[in-house]
C-alpha positions in Angstrom: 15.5 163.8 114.8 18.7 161.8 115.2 18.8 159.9 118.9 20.8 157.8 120.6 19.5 154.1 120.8 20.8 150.5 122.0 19.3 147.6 120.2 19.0 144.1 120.9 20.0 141.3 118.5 19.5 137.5 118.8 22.7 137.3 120.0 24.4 140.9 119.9 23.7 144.6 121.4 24.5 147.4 119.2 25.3 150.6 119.6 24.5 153.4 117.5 26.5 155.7 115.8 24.4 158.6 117.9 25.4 157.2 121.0 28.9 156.7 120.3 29.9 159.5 119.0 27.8 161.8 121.4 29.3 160.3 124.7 33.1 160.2 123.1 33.3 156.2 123.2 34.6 155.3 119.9 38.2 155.2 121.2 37.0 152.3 123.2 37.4 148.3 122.6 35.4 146.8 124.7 32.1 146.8 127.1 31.2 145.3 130.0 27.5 143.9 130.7 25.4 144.1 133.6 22.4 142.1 134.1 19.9 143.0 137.2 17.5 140.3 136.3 15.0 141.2 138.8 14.5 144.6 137.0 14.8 143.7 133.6 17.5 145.9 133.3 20.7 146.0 131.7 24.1 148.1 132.4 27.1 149.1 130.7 30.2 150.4 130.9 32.8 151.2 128.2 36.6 150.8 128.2 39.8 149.2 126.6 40.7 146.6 129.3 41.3 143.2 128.2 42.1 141.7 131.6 37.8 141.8 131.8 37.2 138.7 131.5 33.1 139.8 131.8 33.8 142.3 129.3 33.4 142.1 125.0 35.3 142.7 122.2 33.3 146.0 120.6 33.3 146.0 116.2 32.0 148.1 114.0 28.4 147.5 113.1 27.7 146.3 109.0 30.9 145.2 107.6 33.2 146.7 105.3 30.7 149.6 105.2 30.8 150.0 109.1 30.6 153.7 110.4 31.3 155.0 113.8 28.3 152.1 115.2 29.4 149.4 117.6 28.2 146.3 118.2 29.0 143.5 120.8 28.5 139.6 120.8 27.0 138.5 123.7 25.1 135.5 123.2 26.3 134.1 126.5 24.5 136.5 128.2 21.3 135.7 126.0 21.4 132.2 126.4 21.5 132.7 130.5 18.5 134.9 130.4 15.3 133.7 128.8 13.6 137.3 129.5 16.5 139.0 127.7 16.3 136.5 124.6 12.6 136.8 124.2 13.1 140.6 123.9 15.7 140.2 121.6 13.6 137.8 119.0 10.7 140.4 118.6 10.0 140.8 115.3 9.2 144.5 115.1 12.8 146.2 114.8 11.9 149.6 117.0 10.4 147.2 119.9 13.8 146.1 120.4 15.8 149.5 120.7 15.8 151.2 123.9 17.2 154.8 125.2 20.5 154.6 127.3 20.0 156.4 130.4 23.4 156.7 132.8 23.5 156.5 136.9 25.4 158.3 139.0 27.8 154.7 138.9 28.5 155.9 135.5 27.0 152.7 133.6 24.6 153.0 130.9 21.1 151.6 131.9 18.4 150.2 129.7 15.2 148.9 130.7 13.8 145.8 129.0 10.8 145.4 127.8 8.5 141.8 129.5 7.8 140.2 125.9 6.2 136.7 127.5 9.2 134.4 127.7 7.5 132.0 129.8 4.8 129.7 128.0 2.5 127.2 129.1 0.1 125.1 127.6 -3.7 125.6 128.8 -3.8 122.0 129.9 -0.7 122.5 132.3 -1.8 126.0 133.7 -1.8 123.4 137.3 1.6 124.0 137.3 2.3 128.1 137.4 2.8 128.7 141.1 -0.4 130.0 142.4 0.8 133.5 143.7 2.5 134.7 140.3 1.6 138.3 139.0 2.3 139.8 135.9 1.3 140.1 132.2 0.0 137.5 130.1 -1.5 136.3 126.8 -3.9 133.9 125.9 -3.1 132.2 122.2 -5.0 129.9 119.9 -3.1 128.4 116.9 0.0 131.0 117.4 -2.7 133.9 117.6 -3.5 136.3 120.1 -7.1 136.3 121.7 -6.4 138.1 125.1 -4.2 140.1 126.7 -3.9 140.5 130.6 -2.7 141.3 133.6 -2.7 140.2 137.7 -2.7 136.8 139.2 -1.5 134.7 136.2 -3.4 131.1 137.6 -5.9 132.3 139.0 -7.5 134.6 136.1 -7.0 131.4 134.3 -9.3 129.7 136.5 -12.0 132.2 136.3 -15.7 131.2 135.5 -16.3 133.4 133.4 -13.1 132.3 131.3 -14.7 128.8 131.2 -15.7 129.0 127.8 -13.0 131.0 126.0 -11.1 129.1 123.4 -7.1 128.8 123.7 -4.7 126.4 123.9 -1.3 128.2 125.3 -1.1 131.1 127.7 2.7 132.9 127.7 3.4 135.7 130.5 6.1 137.5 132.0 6.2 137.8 136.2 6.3 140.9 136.9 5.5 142.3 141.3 4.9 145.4 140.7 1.1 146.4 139.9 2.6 149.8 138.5 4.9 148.1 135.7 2.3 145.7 134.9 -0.4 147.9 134.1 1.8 150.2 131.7 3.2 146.5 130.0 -0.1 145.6 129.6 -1.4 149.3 128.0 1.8 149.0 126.1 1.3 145.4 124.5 -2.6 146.1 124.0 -1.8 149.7 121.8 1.1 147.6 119.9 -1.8 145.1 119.1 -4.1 147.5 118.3 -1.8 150.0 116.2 -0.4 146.5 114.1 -4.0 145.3 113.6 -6.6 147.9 113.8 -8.8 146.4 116.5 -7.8 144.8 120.0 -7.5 140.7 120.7 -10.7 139.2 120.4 -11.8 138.6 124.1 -9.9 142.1 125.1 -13.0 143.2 123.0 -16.0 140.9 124.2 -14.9 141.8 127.7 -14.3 145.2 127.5 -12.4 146.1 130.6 -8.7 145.6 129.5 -7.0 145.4 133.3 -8.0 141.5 134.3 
């Protein structure tokens, strides 16, 4: 079944040809973003004013063999907005397409997925404020051996952690206990549906919510 998507790019958001042509916006030239950095989210709103000077130029999406797809350059906004990058560099393709809901305002809302855009190295865990909440995950050599949620410094100081062996820890803050724990369940059932089994001290310790 055919749906209506928005996908993130390294340095572009397109539009597919679902959503254009469902919501009449291929008579438009241009889009204006809105970034509510606090929520992850991002709006939009569709039109053919060039006086916008927030707005961008939309083009058809692939070329000479474009169809009714659109797709806008925004790599301002991405380089503004570590968060919004990270989600944009993830490798699997339908991690980084989202469903357009639209608010009574009349933009187009999507919610972005917390992919870890902040990373520290074990050594330096010191220096993440001692109050921050939200996923994160423990590497070793670029691979993942846990994934967590809560108080980011503090699980890192945890006895029982003592003896696990990483060298790099990347999260994404998050407040809300809700939202963290379906990021978390999210992230762990990606790892486990790409590899077959869950990181390695997800599975020594057995409960997956710390």
């Amino acid at each position: 079944m055919v749906t209506s998507f928005v996908s993130l790019r390294r340095s572009a958001i397109a539009f597919n040809a679902h959503f254009i042509r469902a919501n009449n916006l291929s008579d438009f030239t241009r889009a204006s973003v809105y970034v509510d950095a606090e929520r992850r989210r991002l709006g939009f709103t569709f039109h053919s004013d060039t006086s916008d000077r927030d707005s961008f130029a939309m083009t058809p999406d692939g070329g000479k063999k474009a169809g009714v797809s659109r797709v806008i350059q925004i790599q301002s906004v991405m380089s503004k907005n570590r968060w919004l990058r990270a989600a944009s560099e993830l490798k699997d393709g339908r991690a980084r397409q989202y469903s357009p809901s639209k608010h009574p305002d009349g933009k187009w809302v999507i919610s972005i997925r917390p992919a870890f855009e902040v990373t520290s190295l074990r050594a330096n865990a010191s220096q993440i404020p001692d109050d921050l909440t939200g996923i994160y995950r423990y590497l070793l050599n670029g691979e993942v051996v846990y994934i967590g949620r809560g108080v980011i410094r503090s699980r890192l100081a945890s006895p029982e952690r003592s003896d696990w062996t990483f060298d790099k820890v990347e999260f994404s803050p998050i407040e809300d206990q809700v939202e963290q724990e379906q990021w978390e369940s999210e992230w762990l059932e990606e790892y486990r549906s790409a590899n077959g089994f869950l990181p390695m001290y997800n599975r020594i310790g057995g409960r997956r919510s710390k």
